[in-house]
C-alpha positions as CSV (number, residue, x, y, z in Angstrom):
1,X,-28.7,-21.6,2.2
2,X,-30.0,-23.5,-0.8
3,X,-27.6,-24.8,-3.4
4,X,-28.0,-23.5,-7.1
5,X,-25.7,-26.1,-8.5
6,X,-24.7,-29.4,-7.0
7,X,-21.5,-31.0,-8.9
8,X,-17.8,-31.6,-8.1
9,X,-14.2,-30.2,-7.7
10,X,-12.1,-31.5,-10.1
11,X,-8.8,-31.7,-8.6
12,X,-6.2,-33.9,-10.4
13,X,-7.8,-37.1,-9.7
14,X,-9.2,-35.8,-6.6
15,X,-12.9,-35.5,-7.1
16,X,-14.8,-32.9,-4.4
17,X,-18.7,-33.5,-4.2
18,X,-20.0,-29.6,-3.5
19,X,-23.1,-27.4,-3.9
20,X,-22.8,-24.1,-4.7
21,X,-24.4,-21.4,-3.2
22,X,-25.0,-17.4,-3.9
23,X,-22.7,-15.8,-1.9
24,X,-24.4,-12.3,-2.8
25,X,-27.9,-10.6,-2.7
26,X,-29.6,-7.8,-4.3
27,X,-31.2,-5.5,-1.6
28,X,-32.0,-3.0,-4.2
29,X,-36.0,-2.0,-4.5
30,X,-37.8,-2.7,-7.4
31,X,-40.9,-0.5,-9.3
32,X,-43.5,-1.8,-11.0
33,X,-44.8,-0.2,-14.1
34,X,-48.6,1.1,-13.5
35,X,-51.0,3.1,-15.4
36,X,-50.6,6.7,-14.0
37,X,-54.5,6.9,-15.2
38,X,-56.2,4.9,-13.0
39,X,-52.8,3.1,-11.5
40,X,-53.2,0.1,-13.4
41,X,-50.6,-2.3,-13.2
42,X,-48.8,-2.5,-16.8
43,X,-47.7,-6.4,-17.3
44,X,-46.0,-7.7,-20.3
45,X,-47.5,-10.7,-21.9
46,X,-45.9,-13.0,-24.6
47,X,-47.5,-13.3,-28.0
48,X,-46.4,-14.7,-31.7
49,X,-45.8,-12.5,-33.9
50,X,-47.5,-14.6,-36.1
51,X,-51.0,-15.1,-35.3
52,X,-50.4,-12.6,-33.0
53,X,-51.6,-14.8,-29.5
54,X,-50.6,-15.0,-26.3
55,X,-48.3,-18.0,-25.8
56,X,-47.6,-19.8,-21.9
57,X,-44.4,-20.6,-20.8
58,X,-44.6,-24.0,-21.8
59,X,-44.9,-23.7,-25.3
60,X,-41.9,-21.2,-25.6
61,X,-38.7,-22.7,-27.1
62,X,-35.0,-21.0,-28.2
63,X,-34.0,-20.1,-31.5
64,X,-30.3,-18.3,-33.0
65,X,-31.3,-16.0,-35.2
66,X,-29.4,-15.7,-37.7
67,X,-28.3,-12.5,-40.1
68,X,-30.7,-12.8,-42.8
69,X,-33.9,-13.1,-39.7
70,X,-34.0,-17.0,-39.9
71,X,-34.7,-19.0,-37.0
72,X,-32.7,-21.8,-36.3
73,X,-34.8,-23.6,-33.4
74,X,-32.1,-25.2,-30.5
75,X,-33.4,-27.8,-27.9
76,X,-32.4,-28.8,-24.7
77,X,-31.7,-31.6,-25.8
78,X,-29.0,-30.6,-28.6
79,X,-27.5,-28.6,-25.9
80,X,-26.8,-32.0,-23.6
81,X,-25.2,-33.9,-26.5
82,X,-22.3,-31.3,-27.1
83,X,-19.2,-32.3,-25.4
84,X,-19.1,-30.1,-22.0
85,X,-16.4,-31.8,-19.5
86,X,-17.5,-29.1,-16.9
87,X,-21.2,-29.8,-17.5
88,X,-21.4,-30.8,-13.9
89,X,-17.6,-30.2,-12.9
90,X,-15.7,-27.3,-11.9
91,X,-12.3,-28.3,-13.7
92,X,-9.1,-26.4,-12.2
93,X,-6.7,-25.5,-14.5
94,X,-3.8,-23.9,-13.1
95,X,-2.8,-22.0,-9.6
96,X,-1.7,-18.4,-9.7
97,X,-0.9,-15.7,-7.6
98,X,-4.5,-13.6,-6.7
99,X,-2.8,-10.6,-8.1
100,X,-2.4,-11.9,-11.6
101,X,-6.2,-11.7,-11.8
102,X,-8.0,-8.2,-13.4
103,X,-10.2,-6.9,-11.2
104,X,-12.5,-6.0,-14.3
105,X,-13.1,-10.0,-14.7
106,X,-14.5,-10.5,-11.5
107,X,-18.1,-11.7,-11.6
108,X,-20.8,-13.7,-9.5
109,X,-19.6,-14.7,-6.0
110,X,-20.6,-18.5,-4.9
111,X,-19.3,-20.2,-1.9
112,X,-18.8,-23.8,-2.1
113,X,-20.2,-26.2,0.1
114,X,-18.8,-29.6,0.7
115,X,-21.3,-32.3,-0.3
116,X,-21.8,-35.2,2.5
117,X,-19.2,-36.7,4.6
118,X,-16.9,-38.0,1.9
119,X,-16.4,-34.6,1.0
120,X,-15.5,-33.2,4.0
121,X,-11.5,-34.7,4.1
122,X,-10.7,-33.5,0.0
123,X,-12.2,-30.1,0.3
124,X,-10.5,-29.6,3.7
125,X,-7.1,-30.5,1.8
126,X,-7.7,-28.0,-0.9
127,X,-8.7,-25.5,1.3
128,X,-5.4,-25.9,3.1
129,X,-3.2,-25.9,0.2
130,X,-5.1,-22.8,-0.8
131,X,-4.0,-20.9,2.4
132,X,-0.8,-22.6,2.4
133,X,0.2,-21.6,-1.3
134,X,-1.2,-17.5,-0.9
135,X,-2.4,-19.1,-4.2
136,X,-6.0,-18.7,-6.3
137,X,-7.1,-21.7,-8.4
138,X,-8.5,-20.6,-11.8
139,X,-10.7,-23.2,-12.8
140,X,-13.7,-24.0,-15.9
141,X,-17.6,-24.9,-15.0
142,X,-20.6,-24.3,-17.1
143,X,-23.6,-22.9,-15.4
144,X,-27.1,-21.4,-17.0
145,X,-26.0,-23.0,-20.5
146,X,-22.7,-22.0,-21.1
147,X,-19.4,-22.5,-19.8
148,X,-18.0,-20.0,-17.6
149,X,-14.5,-19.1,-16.1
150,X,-13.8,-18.7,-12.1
151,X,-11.6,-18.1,-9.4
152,X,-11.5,-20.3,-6.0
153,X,-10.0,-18.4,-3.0
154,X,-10.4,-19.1,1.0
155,X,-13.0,-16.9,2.6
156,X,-12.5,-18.0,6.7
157,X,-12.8,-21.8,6.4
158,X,-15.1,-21.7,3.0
159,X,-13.7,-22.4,-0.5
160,X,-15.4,-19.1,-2.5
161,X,-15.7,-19.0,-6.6
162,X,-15.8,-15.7,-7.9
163,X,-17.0,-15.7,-12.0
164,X,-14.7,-14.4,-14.3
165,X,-15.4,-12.8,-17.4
166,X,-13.3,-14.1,-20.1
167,X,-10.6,-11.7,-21.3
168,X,-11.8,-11.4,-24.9
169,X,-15.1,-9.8,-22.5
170,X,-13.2,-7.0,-21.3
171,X,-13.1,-4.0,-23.9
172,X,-9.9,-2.0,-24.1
173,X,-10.1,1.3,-22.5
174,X,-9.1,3.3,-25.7
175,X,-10.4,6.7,-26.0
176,X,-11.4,6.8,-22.2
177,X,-8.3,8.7,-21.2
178,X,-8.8,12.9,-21.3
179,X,-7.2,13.9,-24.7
180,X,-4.2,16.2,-24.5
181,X,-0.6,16.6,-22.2
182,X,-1.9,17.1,-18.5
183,X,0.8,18.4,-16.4
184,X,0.3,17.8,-12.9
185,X,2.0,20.1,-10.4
186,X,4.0,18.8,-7.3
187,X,2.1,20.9,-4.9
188,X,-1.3,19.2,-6.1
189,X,0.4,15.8,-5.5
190,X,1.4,16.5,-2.2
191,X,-2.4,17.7,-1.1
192,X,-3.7,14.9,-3.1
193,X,-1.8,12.8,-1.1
194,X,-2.4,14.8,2.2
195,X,-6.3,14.2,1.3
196,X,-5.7,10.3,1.0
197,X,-4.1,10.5,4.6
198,X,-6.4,12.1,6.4
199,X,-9.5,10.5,4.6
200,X,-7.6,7.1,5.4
201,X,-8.9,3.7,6.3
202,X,-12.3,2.5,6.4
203,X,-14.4,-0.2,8.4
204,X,-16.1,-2.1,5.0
205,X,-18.9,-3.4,7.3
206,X,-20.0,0.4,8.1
207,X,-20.7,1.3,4.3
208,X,-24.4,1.2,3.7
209,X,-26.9,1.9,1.2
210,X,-28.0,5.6,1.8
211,X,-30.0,5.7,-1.4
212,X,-32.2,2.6,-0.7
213,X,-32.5,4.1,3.2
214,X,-34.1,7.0,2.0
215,X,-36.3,5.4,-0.6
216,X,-37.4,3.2,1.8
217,X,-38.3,6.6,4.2
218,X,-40.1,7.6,1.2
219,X,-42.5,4.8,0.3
220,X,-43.3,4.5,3.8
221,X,-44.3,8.1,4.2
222,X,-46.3,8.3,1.3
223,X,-48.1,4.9,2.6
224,X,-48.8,6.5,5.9
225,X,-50.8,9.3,4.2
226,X,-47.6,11.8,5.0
227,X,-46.5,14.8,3.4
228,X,-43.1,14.4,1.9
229,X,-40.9,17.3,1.7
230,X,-38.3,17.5,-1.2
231,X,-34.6,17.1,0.4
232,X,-32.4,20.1,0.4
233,X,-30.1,19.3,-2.1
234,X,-26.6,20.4,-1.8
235,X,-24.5,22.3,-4.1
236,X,-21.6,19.5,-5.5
237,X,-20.4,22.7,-7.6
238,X,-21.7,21.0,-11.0
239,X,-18.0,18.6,-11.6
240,X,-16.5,22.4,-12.9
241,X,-13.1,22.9,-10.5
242,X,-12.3,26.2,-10.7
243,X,-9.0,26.0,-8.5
244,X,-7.6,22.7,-8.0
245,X,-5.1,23.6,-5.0
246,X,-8.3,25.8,-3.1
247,X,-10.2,22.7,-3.7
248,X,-8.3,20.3,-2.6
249,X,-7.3,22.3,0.3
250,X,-11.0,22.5,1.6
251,X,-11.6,18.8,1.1
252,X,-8.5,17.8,3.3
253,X,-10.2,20.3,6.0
254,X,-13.8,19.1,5.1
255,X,-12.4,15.4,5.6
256,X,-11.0,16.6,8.9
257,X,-14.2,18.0,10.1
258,X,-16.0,14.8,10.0
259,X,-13.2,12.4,11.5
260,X,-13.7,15.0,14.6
261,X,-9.6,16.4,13.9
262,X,-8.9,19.8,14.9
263,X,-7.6,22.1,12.6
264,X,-6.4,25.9,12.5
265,X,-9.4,27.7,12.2
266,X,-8.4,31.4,14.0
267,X,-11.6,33.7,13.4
268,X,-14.2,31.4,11.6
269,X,-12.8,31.4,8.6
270,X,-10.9,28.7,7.1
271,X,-7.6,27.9,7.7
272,X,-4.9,27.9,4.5
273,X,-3.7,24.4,3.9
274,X,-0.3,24.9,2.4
275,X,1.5,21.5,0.3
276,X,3.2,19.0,2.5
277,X,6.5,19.4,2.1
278,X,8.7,16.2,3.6
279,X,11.7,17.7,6.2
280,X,14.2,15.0,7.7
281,X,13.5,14.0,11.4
282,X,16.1,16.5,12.1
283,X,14.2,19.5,11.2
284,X,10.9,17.4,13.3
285,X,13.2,17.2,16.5
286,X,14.2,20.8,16.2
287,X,10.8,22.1,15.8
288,X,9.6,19.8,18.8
289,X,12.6,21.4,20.6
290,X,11.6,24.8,20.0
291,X,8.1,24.7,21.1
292,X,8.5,22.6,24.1
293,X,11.7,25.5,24.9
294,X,9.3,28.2,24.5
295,X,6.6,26.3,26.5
296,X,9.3,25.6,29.1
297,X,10.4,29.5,29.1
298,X,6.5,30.7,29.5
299,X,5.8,28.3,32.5
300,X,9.4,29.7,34.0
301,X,8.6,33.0,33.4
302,X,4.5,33.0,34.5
303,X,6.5,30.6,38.0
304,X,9.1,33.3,38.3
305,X,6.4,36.6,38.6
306,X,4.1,34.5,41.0
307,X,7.6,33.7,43.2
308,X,8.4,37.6,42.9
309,X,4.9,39.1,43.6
310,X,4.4,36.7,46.2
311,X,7.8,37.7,47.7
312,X,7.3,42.0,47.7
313,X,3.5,41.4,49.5
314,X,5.6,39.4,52.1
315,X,8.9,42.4,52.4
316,X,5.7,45.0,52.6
317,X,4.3,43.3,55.8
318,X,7.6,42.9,57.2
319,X,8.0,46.6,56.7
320,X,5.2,47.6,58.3
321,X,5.4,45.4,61.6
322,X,8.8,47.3,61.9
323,X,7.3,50.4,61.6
324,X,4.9,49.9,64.3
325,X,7.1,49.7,67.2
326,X,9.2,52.9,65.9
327,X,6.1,54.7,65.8
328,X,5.0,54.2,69.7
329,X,8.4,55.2,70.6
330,X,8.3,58.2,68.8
331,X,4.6,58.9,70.8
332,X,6.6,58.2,74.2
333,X,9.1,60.6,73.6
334,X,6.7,63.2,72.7
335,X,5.2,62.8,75.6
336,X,8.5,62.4,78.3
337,X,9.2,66.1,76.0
338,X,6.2,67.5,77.0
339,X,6.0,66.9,80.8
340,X,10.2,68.1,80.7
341,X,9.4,71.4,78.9
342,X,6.2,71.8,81.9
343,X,8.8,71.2,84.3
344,X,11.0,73.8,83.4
345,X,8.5,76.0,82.9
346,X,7.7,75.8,86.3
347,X,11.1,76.5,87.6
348,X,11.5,79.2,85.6
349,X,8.4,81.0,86.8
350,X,9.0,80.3,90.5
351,X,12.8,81.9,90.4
352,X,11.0,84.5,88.4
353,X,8.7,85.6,91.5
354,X,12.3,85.2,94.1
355,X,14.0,87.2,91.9
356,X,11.7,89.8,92.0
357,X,11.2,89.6,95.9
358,X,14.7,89.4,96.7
359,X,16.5,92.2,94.4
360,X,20.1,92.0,93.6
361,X,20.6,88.7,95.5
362,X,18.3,87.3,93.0
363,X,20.2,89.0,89.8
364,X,23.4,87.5,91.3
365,X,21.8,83.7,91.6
366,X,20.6,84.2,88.0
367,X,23.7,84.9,86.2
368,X,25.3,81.8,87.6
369,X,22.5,80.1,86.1
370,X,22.7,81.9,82.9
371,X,26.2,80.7,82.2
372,X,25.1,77.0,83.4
373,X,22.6,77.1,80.8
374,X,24.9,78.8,78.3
């Protein structure tokens, strides 16, 4: 990377050769001005007021101007004479924790770059003590013309200076706050907070520009000869919030949605999102209890009326194997009953005819056999 600034550390009496070196860069796209005409490119060109000419870089100076309008011309030279210890020096003044410094001073980011082999053993040692100390060093250099204020901090194994605004740049934020008592409910905490959980961490290195992306999709359509379409644009609602609790409620579901989280949704429709309430572990176990009792009960229950159906098809095919056998018997019978009553039918037709042939004898011969049967 090229340097912008080549110098030293000032540390104590340790001196640290360095270049510095943007640590940033703009990515954003730039327009030029045109003639919407005949598309014309619109340039600005420099000319005196005075006789009214166009004047080249080289012949341009600085002035302060003062409050009546005068001009009070100021050279490069002047500049170098004035007595700038951090001309070519970046002077550290003191060592404080990072947390002392306001993120509204933060600036310009430059790494530092150690400056030959010489350099390499003093910056190593500052780096170190750096690390070692969970210290920033708050330090003076003049850059551009003036003198500036920064912050060195460890970035991997690079010394990094961040800019810092003085603090009589910083404007107090009076009249920012809304005018008026706001009262706050705890139930709009406790979403707020439920929100903060569930949108949660975030990978830095995924965040990307989606602006530029599309602007980029846009110039290189129109180049192409393309049509573009006008993007649907979504309704944000205008900033008016109606009910706080409902929306807050839909943006911890919306937030859900996109991390791929279930939720309750029953028919469609969204489900309610009531405050977070916080229980003790107790109440946790005994609501972990109770579902996995009832989960337990339902796979008993579903196990129980599989054992007992599974148990009356088996009694049923029992039964009828019994009822097999009983049912030939009963078919035998019928049929030993049948050829017995034949039989005697017989008989009782043959004594029938002797009776008839022999007379009394045969009356005699029956009764005997009346009584037998009686």
């Amino acid at each position: 990377m090229r340097s912008i600034w080549n110098g030293a550390i000032s540390f104590g009496l340790v001196s640290i050769p360095i270049k510095l070196v943007n640590a940033t860069e703009n990515h954003s796209i730039h327009f030029r001005q045109i003639h919407l005409a005949d598309g014309g490119r619109i340039r600005y060109r420099k000319v005196c007021e005075l006789d009214e000419e166009e004047v080249q870089g080289g012949e341009i100076g600085k002035a302060y101007e003062d409050a009546d309008g005068t001009m009070i011309p100021i050279t490069d030279e002047d500049l170098a004479q004035l007595p700038l210890p951090t001309a070519k020096t970046i002077e550290i003044v003191a060592f404080v924790p990072a947390d002392q410094i306001d993120p509204l001073q933060m600036d310009a980011a430059y790494y530092l770059s150690a400056n030959g082999v010489p350099a390499a053993k003093p910056y190593t040692l500052l780096r170190e003590a750096l690390k070692r100390s969970n210290k920033v060093a708050v330090a003076k250099y003049a850059l551009r013309g003036r003198e500036r204020l920064g912050m060195l901090r460890v970035v991997d194994d690079v010394i990094a200076m961040h800019g810092l605004l003085w603090p009589d740049e910083i404007r107090a934020p009076e009249g920012v706050a809304p005018d008026g008592d706001v009262t706050v409910r705890d139930a709009e905490l406790d979403l707020a907070d439920a929100l903060m959980d569930t949108l949660g961490e975030v990978d830095m290195d995924s965040l990307h520009d989606d602006y530029r992306e599309a602007v980029e999709e846009l110039i290189a359509a129109k180049a192409s000869g393309e049509t573009v379409r006008p993007a649907e644009s979504g309704d944000t609602g205008g900033g008016k919030v109606i009910d706080l609790i409902a929306a807050l409620e839909n943006s911890v579901q919306a937030a859900k949605k996109s991390r791929g989280e279930a939720g309750d949704e029953g028919d469609g429709e969204m489900a309610d999102v009531h405050p977070i309430k916080k229980t003790s572990g107790k109440s946790s176990a005994s609501g972990k209890s109770s579902a996995q009792t009832t989960r337990k009960g339902s796979a008993a229950s579903g196990k129980s009326s599989a054992q007992t159906t599974r148990k009356s098809s088996a009694a049923a095919k029992k039964s009828t194997s019994r009822s097999t056998p009983k049912s030939t018997g009963a078919k035998k019978s019928t049929s030993t009953t049948k050829k017995a009553t034949a039989k005697k039918t017989t008989k009782t037709a043959a004594k029938k005819q002797t009776s008839s042939s022999g007379g009394s004898g045969a009356k005699k011969t029956a009764s005997p056999r009346k009584r037998t049967s009686a």
